[in-house]
C-alpha positions as CSV (number, residue, x, y, z in Angstrom):
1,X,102.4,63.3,67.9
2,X,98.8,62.4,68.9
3,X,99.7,59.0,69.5
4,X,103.1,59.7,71.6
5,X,100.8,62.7,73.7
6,X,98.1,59.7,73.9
7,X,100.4,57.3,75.2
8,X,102.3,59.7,78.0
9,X,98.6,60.5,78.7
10,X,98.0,56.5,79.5
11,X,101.4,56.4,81.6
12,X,100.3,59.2,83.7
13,X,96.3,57.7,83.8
14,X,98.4,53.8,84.7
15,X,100.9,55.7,87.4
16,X,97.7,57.4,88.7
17,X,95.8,54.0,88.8
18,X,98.0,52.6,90.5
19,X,98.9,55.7,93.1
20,X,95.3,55.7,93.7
21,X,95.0,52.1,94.8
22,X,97.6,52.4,97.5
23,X,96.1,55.7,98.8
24,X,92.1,54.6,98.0
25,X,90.2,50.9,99.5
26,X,88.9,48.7,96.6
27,X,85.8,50.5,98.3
28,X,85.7,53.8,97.9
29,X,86.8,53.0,94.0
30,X,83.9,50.7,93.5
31,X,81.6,53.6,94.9
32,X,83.0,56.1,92.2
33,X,82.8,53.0,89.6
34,X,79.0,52.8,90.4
35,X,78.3,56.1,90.5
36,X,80.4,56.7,87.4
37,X,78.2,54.3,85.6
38,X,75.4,56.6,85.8
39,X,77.9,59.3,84.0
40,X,78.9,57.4,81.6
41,X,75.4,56.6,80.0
42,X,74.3,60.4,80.5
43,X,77.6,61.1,78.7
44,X,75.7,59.6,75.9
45,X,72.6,61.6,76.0
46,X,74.0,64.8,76.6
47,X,76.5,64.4,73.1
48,X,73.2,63.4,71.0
49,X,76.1,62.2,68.5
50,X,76.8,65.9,67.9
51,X,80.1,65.5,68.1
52,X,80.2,62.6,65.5
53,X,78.1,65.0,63.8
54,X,80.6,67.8,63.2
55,X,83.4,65.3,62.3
56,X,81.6,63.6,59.3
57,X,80.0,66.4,58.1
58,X,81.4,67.4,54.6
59,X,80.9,71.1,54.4
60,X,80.7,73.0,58.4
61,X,79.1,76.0,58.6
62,X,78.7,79.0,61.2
63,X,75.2,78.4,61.5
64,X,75.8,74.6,61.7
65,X,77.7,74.9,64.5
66,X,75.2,77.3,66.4
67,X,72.7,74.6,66.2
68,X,75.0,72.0,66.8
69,X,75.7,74.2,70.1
70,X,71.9,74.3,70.7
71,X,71.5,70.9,70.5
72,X,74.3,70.3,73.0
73,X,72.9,73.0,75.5
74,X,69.5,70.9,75.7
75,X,70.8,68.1,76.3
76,X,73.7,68.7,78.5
77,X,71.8,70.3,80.5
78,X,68.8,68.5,80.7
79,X,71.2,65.4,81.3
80,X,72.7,67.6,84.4
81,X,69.6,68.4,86.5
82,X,68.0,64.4,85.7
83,X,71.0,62.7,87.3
84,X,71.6,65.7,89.8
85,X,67.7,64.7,91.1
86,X,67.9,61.2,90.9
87,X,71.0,61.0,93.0
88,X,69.2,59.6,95.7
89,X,67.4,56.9,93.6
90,X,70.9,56.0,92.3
91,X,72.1,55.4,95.9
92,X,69.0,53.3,96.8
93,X,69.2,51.4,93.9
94,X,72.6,50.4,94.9
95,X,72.0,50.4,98.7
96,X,75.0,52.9,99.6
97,X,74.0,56.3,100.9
98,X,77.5,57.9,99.6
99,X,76.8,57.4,95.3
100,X,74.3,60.4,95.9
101,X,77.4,62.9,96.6
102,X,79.1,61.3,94.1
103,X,76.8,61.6,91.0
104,X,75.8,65.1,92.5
105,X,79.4,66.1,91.7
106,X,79.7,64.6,88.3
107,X,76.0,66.1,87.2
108,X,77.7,69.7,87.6
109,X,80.7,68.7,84.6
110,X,77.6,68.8,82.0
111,X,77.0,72.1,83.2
112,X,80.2,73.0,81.1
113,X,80.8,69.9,79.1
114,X,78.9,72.0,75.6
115,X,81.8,74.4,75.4
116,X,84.7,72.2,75.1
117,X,82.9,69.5,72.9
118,X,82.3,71.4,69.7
119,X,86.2,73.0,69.4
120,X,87.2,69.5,70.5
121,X,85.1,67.8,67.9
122,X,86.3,70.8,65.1
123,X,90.3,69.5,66.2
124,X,89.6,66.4,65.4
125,X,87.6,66.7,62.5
126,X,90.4,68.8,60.9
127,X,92.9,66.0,62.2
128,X,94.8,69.2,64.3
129,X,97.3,66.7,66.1
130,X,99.5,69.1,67.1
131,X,96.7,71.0,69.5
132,X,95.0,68.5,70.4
133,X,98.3,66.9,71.9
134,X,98.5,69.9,73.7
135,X,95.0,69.7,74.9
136,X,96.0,66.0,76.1
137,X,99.0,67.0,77.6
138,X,97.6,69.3,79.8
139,X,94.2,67.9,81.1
140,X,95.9,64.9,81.8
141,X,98.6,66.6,84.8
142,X,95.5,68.1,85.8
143,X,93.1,65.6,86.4
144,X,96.4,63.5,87.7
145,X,97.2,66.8,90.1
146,X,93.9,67.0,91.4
147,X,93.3,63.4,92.0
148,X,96.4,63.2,94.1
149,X,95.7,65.9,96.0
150,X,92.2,65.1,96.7
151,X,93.2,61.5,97.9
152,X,95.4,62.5,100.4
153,X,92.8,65.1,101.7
154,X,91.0,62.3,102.3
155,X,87.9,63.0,99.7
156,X,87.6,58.8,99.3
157,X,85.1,58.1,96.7
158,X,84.7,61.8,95.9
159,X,88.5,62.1,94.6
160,X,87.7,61.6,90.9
161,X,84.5,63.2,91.1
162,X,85.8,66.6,91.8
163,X,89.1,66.0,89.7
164,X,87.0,65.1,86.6
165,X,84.8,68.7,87.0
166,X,88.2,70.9,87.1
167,X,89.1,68.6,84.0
168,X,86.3,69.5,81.9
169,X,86.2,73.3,82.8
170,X,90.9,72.9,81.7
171,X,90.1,71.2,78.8
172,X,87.0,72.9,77.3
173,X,88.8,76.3,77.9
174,X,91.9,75.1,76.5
175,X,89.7,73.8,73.1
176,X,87.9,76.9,72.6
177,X,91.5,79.3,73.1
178,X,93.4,76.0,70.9
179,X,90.8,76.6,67.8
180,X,92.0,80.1,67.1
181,X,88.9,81.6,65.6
182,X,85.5,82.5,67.4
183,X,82.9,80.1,68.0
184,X,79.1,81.0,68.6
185,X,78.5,81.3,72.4
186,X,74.7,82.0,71.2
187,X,72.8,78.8,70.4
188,X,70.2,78.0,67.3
189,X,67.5,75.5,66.7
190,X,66.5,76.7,63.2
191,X,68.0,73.5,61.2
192,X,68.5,70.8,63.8
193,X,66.1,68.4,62.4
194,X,69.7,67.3,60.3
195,X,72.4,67.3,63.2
196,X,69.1,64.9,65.8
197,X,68.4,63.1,62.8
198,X,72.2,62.1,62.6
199,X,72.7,62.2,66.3
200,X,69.8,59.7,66.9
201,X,71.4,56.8,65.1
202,X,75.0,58.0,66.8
203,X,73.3,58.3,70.5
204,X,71.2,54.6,70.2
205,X,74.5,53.1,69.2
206,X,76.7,54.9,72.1
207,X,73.6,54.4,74.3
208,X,74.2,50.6,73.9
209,X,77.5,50.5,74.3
210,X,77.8,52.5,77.0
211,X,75.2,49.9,78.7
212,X,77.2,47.5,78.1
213,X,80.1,49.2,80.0
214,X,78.1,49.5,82.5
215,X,76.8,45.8,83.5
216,X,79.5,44.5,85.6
217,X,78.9,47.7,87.9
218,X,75.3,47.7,87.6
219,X,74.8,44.0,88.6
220,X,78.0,43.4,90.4
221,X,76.6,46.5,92.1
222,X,73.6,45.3,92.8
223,X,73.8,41.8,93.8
224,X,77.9,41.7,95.2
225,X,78.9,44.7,96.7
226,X,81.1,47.9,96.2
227,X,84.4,45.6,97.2
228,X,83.5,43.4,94.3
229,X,82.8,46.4,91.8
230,X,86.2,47.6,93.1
231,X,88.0,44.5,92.2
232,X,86.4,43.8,88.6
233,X,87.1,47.4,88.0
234,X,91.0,46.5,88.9
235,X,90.9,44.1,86.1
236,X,89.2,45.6,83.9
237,X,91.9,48.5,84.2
238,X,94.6,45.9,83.6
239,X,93.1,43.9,80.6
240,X,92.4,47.5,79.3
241,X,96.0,48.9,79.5
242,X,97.0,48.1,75.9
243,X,93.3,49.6,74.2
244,X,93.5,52.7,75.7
245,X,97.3,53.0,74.8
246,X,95.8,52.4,71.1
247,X,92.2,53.3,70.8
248,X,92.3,57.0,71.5
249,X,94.4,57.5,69.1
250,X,92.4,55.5,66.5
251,X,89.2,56.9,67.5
252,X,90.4,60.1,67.0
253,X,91.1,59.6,63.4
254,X,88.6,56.9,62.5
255,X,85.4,58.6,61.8
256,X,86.6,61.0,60.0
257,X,89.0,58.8,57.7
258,X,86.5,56.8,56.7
259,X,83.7,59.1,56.1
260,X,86.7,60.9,53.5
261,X,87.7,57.5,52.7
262,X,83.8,57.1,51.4
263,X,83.2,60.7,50.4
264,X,86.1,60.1,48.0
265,X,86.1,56.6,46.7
266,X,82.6,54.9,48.1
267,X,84.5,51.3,49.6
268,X,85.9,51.1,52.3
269,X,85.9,47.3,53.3
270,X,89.9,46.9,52.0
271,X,91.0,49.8,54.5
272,X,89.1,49.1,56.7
273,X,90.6,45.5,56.8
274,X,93.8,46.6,56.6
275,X,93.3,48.7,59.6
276,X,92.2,46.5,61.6
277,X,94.1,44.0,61.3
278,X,97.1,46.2,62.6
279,X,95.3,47.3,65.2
280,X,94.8,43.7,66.5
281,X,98.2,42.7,65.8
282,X,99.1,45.0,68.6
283,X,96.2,44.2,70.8
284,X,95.8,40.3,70.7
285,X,99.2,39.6,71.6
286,X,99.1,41.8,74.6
287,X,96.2,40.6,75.8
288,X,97.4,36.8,75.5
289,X,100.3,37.9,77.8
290,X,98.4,39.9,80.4
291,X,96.2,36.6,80.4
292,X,99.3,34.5,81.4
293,X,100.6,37.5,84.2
294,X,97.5,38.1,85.3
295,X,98.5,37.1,89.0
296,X,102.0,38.8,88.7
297,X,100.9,41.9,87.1
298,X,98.2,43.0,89.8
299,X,100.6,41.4,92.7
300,X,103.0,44.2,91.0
301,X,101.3,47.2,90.3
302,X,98.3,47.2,92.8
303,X,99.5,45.1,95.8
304,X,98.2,41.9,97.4
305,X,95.2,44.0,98.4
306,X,93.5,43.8,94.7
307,X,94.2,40.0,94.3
308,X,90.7,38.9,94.3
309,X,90.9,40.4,90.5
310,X,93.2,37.9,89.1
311,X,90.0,35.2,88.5
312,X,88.2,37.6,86.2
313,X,91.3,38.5,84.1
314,X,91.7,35.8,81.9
315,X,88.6,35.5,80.9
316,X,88.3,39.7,80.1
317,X,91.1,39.3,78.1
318,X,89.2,36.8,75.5
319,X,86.1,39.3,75.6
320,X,88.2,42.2,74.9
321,X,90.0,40.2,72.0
322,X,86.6,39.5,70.4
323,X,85.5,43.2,70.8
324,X,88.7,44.1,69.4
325,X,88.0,42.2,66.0
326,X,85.1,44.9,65.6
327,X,86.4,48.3,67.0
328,X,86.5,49.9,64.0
329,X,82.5,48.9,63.3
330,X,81.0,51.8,64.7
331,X,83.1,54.3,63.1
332,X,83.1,52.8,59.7
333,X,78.9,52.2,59.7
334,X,78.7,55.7,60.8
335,X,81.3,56.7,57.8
336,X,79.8,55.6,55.1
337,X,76.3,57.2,56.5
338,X,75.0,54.4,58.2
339,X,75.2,55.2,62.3
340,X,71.8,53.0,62.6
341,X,73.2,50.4,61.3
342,X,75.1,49.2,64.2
343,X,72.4,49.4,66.5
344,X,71.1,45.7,66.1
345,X,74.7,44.1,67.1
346,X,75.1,46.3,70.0
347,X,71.6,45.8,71.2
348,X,72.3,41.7,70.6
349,X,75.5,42.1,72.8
350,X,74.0,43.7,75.6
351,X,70.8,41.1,75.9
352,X,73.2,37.8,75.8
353,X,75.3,39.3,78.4
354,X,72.6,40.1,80.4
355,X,71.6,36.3,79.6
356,X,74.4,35.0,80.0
357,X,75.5,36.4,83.1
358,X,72.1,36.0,84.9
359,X,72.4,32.2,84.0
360,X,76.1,31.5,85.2
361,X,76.5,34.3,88.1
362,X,77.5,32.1,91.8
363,X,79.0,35.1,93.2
364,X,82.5,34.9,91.9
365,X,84.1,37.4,89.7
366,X,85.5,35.0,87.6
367,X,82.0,33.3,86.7
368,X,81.0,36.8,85.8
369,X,83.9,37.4,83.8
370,X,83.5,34.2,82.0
371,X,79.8,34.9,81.1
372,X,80.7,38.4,80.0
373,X,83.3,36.3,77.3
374,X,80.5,34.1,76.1
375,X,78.2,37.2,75.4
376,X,80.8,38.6,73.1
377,X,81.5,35.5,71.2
378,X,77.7,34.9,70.7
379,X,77.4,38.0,69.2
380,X,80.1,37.8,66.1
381,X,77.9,36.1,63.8
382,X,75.4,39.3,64.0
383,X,78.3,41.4,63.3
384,X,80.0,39.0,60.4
385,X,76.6,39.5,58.9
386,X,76.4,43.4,59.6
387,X,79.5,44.1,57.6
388,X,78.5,42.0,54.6
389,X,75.5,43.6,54.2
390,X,75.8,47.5,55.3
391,X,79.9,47.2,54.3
392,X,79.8,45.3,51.3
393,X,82.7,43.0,53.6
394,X,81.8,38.9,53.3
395,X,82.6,36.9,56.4
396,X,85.0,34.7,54.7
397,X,87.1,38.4,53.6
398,X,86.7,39.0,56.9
399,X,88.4,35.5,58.2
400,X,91.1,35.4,55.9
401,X,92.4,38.5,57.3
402,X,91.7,38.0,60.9
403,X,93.1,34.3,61.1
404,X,96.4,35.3,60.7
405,X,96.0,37.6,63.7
406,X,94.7,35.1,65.9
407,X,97.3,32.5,65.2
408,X,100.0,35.4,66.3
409,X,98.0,36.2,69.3
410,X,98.0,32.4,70.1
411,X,101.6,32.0,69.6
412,X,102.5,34.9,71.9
413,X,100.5,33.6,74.6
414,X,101.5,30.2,74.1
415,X,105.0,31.4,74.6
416,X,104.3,33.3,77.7
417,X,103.0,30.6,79.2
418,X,105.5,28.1,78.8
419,X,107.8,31.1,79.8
420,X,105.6,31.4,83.2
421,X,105.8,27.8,83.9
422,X,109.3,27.3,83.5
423,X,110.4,30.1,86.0
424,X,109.8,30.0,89.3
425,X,106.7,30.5,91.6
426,X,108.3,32.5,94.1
427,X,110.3,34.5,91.6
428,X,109.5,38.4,92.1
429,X,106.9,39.9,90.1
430,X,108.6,42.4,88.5
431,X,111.2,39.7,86.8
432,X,108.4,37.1,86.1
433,X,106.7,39.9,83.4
434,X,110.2,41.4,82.9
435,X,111.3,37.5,81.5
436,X,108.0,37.3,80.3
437,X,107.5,39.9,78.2
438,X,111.0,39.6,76.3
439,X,110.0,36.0,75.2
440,X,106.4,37.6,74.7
441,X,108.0,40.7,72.2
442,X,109.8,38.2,70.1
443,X,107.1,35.7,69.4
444,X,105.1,38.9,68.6
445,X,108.1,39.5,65.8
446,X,108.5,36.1,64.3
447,X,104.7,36.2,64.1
448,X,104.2,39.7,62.3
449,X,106.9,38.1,60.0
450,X,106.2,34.6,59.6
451,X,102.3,35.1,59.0
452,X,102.9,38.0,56.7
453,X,100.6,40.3,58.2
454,X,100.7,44.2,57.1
455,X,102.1,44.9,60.4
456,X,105.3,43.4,59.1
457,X,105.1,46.0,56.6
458,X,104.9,48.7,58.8
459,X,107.4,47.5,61.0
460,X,109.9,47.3,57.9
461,X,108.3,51.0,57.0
462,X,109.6,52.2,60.5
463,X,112.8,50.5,60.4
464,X,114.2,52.4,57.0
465,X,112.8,55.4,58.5
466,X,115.1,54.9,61.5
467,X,118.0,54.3,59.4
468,X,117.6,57.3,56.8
469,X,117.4,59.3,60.3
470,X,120.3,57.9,61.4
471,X,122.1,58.5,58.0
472,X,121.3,62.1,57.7
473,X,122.5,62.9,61.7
């Protein structure tokens, strides 16, 4: 249920993308993108890994979560009135006057983010689909609701801001009534040392991944302007559609699957390649044919107006492939009781990116977009050698099991593309990726099947389901 909640939640967030770019300018989104960048590293602060906290922890007591509250309270807070004063800064830094209003707006949500995170973190810890679905379901008409309405009011930049404040006060409310027992409203601090302890390896990690979100808007931001943030923000949406169809669903269970996974049995390299390797046998393939429609796609669903992404979109699509190949890192390392551990590759990342795009930026999107890929491939060998030592996983376990999945991924796009190049230029959109994406689910098929991956297993899993439903009806 989580996953069919998650993925009407991504049609709604994909519907709303794409009613927002008719009714906002490439702009006034790369204003809120700017400003949002700001939020998104404070979001990392202000959790202190609490949350991650709660989920891995084996036994959860009353008094643990009063100090887990504490801990949020300080932080939250503290996170609230820092970014609330250096709105200003923010706007100079990026030399546009409306980011202060902006980041103003978005300080007030950690005013109230503490009491929806623990009951949100308790759902998922307990693996309550069912109410958290519900929780889903609901924030997401919400935040689409408000954002609509706010856009035609003519709120420009300051449309999400205020829609993502009456989001966090629906969705913490809704988690707190969703739990169905009481939870402290009166903080503690006696026996934190534990839950910052934890939350330090958690937050150094999330700290460095959320910088690394945030360099395109920082330096795009910086040295392009909010047009150019607007438009790599477009494509980053677009190469992201299939991993945030997936990845909420598998970071909702992750953490805490492997940290039983580990509690129980101590390994968890063979899961863990297991799992990934069907979550990239989803993900590749998609990616390889958003790479080949990259022009039709955005001509489709965001108008000639957002154009100016299609450069940068081939070349996000191999960096999100790469990072792809290591989504489940975090969550295992921090399973198995070692959230430090993924500090070094995260910290790598970040500095060749930074590198690289410093040394190949001419202005273009695609140039950036093209150093951001190199970054991520000059990282893998850091990671390969993470796993082996902090995993007990050896890089050559590791490449028999993600070969397979690249030759798929290959053979999808390989088929899109001679797809694309037979049809017509002028052909509509909408029947290039329509034509497209048949040949491109197919190829995806004879792959799973021919290469033997364990998503041919699951698909052959699903099929005798289907037919024992359709027996018994």
């Amino acid at each position: 249920m989580q996953f069919v909640v998650s993925n009407l939640a991504l049609v709604a967030n994909f519907v709303l993308t794409i009613v927002l770019a008719r009714l906002l300018s490439p702009q006034d989104i790369g204003i809120f993108s700017m400003s949002a960048v700001l939020m998104a590293i404070a979001h990392v602060f202000r959790d202190f890994g609490v949350t991650a906290f709660i989920r891995r922890e084996k036994e959860l007591t009353p008094e643990n979560l009063r100090n887990a509250l504490g801990v949020l309270l300080v932080t939250s807070w503290s996170v609230a009135a820092v970014m609330y004063l250096s709105a200003p800064h923010w706007a100079d830094f990026f030399h546009e006057l409306r980011v202060m209003n902006v980041v103003q707006a978005l300080a007030l949500g950690f005013v109230f983010i503490p009491f929806g995170a623990i009951p949100m973190a308790m759902l998922s810890r307990e693996m309550a689909v069912e109410k958290s679905a519900r929780i889903t379901a609901v924030s997401t008409v919400v935040y689409f609701g408000a954002s609509v309405a706010l856009a035609l009011e003519g709120f420009g930049p300051m449309t999400m801001a205020w829609a993502n404040l009456v989001n966090i006060i629906v969705t913490g409310a809704m988690a707190r009534w969703a739990v169905g027992r009481p939870l402290p409203w009166v903080p503690s601090f006696r026996q934190s040392k534990g839950i910052v302890h934890f939350g330090l390896g958690n937050l150094l990690t999330a700290l460095l991944k959320a910088a690394d979100n945030a360099l395109p808007d920082i330096m795009l931001g910086r040295w392009m302007t909010p047009a150019a943030v607007g438009l790599f923000s477009r494509a980053n949406s677009t190469v992201n559609m299939v991993s945030t169809a997936l990845l909420p669903t598998v970071n909702y269970f992750a953490l805490p699957y492997m940290a039983k996974l580990h509690h129980a049995n101590g390994p968890v390299a063979a899961e863990y390649l297991r799992a990934s390797s069907l979550i990239n046998a989803l993900i590749l393939p998609a990616l390889a044919a958003i790479a080949v429609l990259a022009h039709d796609i955005v001509s489709f669903l965001y108008g000639s107006a957002w154009l100016g992404a299609v450069p940068a979109i081939p070349w996000l699509c191999l960096a999100y492939a790469v990072s792809s190949l290591f989504t489940l890192s975090a969550p295992a390392l921090a399973g198995v009781g070692k959230p430090y551990a993924a500090i070094g590759p995260s910290a790598l990342l970040v500095v060749i990116k930074v590198g690289c795009a410093l040394w190949l930026m001419d202005g273009t999107l695609g140039t950036f977009a093209l150093a951001i890929a190199l970054g991520q491939l000059l990282s893998v060998p850091y990671n390969l050698w993470t796993y082996e030592r902090h995993l007990n996983l050896g890089w050559t376990a590791w490449a028999r099991s993600t070969l397979p999945v690249l030759v798929q991924a290959l053979l999808v796009g390989g088929v899109c593309l001679g797809i694309r190049e037979a049809l017509p230029l002028d052909l509509a959109s909408w029947a290039a990726i329509l034509i497209t994406g048949v040949g491109a689910f197919a190829a995806f098929l004879a792959g799973c099947f021919l290469l033997s991956l364990p998503m041919a297993d699951e698909l052959k899993r699903m099929h005798k389901a289907l037919l024992r439903r359709q027996q018994k009806t």
